[in-house]
C-alpha positions in Angstrom: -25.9 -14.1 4.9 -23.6 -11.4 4.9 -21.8 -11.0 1.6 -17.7 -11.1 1.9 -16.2 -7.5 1.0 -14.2 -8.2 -2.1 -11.2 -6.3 -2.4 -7.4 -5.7 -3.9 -5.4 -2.4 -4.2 -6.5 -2.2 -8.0 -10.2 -2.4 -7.2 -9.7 0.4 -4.3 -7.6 2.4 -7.1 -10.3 2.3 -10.6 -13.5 2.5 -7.9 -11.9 6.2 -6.3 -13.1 9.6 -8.4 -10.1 11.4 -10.4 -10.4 14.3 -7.9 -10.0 12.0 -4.8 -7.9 8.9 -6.1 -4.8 8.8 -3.4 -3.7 5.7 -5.2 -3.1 5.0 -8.2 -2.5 1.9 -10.6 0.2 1.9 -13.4 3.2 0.4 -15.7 5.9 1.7 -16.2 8.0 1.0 -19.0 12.1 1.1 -19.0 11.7 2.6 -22.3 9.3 3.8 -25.4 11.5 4.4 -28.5 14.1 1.8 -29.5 16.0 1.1 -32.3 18.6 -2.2 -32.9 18.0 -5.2 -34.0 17.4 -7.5 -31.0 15.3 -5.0 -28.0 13.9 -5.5 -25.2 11.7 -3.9 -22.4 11.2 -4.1 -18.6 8.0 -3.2 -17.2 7.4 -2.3 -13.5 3.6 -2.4 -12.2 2.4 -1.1 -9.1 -0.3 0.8 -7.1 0.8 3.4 -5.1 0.2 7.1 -3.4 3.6 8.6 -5.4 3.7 8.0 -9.4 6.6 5.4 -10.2 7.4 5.4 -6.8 7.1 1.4 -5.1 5.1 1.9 -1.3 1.8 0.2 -1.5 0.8 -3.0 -3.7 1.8 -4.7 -6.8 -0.4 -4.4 -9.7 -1.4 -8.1 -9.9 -1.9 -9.2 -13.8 -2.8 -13.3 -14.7 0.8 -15.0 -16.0 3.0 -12.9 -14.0 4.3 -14.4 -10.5 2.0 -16.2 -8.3 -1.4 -14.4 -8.3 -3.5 -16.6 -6.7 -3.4 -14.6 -3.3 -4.7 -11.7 -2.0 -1.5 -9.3 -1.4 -0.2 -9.0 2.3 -1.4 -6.1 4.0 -5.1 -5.7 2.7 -8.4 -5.2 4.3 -9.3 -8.0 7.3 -11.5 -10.8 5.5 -10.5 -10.1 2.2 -11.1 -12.4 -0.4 -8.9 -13.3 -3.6 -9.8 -11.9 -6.6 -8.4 -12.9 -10.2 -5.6 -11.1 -11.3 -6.6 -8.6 -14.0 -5.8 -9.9 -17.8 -2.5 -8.4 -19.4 -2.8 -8.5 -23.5 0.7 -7.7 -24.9 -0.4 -6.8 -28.5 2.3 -6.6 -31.5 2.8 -4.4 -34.8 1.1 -7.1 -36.6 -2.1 -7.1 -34.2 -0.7 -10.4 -33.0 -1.0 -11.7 -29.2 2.7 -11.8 -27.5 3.6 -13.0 -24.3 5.1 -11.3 -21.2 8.4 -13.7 -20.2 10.4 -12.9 -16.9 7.6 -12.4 -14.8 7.6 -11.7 -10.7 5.6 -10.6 -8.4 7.0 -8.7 -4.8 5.7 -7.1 -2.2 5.7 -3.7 -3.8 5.5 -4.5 -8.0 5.2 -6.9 -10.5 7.7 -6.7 -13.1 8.1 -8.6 -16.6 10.2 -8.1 -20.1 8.7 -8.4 -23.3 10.6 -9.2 -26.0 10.1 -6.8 -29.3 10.7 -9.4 -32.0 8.9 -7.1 -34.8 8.9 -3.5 -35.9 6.7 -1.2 -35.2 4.5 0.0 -32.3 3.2 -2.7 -29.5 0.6 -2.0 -27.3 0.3 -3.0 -23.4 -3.0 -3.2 -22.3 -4.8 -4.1 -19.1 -8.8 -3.7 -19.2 -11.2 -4.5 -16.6 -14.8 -4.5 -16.0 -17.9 -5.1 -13.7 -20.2 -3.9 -10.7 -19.3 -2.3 -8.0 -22.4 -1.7 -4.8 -22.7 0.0 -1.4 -25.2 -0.3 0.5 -25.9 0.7 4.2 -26.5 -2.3 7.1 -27.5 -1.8 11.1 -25.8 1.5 10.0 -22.3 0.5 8.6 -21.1 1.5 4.5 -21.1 -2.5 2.9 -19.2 -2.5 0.0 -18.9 -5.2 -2.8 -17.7 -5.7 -6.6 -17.9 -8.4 -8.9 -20.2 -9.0 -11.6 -24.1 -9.2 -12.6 -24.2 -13.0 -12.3 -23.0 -12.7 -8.8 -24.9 -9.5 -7.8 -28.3 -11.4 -6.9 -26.0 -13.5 -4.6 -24.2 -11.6 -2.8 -26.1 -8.5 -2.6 -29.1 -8.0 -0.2 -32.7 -7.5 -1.5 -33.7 -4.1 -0.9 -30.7 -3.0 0.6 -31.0 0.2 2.0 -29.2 3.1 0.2 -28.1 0.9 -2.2 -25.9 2.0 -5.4 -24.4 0.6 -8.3 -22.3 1.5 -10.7 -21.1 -0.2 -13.9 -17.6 0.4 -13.6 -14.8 -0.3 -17.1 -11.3 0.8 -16.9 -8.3 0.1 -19.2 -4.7 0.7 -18.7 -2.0 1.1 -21.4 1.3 1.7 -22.6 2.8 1.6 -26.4 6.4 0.9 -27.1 8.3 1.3 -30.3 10.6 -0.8 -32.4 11.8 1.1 -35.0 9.5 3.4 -36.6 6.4 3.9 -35.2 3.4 2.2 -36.8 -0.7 2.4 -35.7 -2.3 -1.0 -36.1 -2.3 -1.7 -32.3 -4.4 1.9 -32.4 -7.3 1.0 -33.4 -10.0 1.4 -30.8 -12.1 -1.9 -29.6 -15.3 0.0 -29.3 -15.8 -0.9 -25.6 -15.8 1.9 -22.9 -13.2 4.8 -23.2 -10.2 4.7 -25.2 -7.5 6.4 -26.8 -7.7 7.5 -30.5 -4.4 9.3 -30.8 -4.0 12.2 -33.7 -0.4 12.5 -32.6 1.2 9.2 -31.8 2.3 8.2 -28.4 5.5 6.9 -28.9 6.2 10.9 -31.0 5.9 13.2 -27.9 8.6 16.0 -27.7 8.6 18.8 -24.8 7.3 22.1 -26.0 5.0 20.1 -28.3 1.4 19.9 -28.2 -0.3 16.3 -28.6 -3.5 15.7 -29.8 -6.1 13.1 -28.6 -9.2 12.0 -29.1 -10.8 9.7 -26.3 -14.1 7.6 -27.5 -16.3 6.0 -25.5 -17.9 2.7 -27.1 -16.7 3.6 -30.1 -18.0 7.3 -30.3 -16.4 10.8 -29.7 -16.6 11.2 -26.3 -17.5 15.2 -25.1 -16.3 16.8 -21.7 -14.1 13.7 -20.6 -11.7 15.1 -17.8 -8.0 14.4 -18.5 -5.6 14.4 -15.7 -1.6 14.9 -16.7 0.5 14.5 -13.9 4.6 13.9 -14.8 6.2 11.4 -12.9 8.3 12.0 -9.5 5.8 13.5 -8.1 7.3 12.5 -4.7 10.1 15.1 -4.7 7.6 18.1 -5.6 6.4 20.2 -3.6 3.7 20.8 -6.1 1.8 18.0 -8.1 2.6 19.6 -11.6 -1.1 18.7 -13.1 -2.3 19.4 -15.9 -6.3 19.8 -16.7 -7.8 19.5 -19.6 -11.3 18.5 -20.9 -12.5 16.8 -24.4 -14.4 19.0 -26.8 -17.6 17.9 -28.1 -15.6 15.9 -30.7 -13.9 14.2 -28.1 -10.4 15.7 -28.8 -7.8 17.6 -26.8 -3.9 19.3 -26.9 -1.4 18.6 -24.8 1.5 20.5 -24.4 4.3 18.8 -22.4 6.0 21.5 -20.3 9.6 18.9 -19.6 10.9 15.7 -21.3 9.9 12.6 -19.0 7.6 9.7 -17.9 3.8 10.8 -17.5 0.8 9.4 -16.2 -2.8 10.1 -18.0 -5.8 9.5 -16.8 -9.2 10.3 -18.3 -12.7 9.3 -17.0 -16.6 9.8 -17.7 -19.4 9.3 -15.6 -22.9 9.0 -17.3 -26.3 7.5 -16.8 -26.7 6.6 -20.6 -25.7 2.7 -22.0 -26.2 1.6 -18.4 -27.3 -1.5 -17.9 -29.6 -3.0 -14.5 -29.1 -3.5 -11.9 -26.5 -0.4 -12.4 -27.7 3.5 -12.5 -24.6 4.8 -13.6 -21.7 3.8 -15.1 -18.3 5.5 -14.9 -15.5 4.6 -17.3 -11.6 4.8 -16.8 -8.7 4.9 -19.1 -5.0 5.7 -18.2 -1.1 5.4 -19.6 1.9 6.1 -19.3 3.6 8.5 -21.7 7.2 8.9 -22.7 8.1 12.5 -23.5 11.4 13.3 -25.4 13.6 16.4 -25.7 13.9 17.6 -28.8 
């Protein structure tokens, strides 16, 4: 039996190398650094070509809208997948909830409510196979997980890879001053381990980071820094960078305004069968201030 190609514009967005990746998936907060005494966020989520720019797909997370079907305009035959898993963490390493949530044909958008001080932490994280294979001479391609692989994937399929694939998504906001209990690394895949704080980026300034990868300093991760509005450049504005063998690296922000990071490592090592390789993903979306 032929095995259904399992798709969304998320899964076609974290499977893409860093070099090649026309779309990308993000959130996008109304704001980072707030002060008063009752504030509030919006948070738009989309895939698209142009950063922060709405052409292409919502980003479809569990509890916001109705996610229980495959978005219009995807591949023939596509079947639903679940929506990826939002966590919404607070200063006090507490779970919170999104409210006001929609989905359109373009983003998802909901508000979370910043009852405490301190830093709060949006995070989406995903994980799983993903396989191609050739048959009677046409790419198959499939994702899902290792209980499901035996099923749905052919015996002996010719050409076949597989990758173990983990991404994670985030974005910090600030209530107050900032605070670093939602900074503390889970251990699993690549992360952020920020020297300088993410919601304390100034133009002019250089950041320091350091990514780990299961818990560990990851070496030679390539960082991609592209600021936002890309759509009305001629030129993409990135900026390269690479971790050292501590896993740290220095940003310096060149303007104030929304950016989009993205790291990833590919590896054979911690890989687990039926994978050969695994390649790990983490991105956010930074908030740079004038000084």
């Amino acid at each position: 039996m032929k095995p259904v190609i399992k798709w969304t514009a998320v899964a076609l967005a974290i499977c893409l190398p860093l070099s090649a990746q026309a779309h990308r998936a993000w959130m996008l907060p109304s704001a980072t650094v707030l002060s008063g005494e009752d504030p509030w966020i919006t948070v738009d989520a989309a895939v698209s070509n142009d950063l922060f720019y709405f052409e292409h797909f919502p980003l479809r997370l569990q509890g916001i809208g109705e996610v229980d079907q495959a978005p219009a305009g995807g591949p023939p035959g596509m079947r639903p997948r679940p929506a990826a898993q939002l966590q919404v963490i607070a200063p006090d390493g507490t779970k919170a909830q999104p409210e006001n949530g929609s989905i359109g044909r373009y983003r998802s958008t909901f508000d979370v409510h910043l009852t405490q001080k301190g830093t709060y932490k949006l995070a989406v994280a995903n994980s799983g196979l993903f396989a191609s294979w050739k048959e009677n001479g046409e790419t198959r391609r499939w994702m899902g997980n290792a209980q499901t692989f035996a099923t749905d994937v052919p015996d002996k399929a010719e050409a076949l890879k597989v990758t173990q694939n983990s991404s994670r998504m985030e974005v910090f906001a600030t209530s107050g001053a900032p605070t670093k209990t939602v900074l503390e690394p889970t251990g699993e895949g690549l992360e952020l381990a920020p020297v300088t704080h993410p919601n304390d980026l100034y133009a002019g300034e250089a950041a320091e980071f350091v990514f780990l990868l299961d818990g560990k300093p990851a070496a030679d991760v390539e960082i991609s820094v592209i600021p936002g509005g890309n759509r009305y450049r001629d030129e993409l504005g990135e900026i390269k960078a690479t971790t050292d063998e501590n896993g740290k690296v220095s940003i310096t922000w060149p303007t104030p305004g929304m950016y989009w990071l993205e790291a990833e490592l590919t590896s054979d090592e911690g890989v687990s069968k039926p994978a050969s390789q695994r390649r790990d993903s983490y991105s956010a979306t930074l908030e740079v201030l004038a000084l």
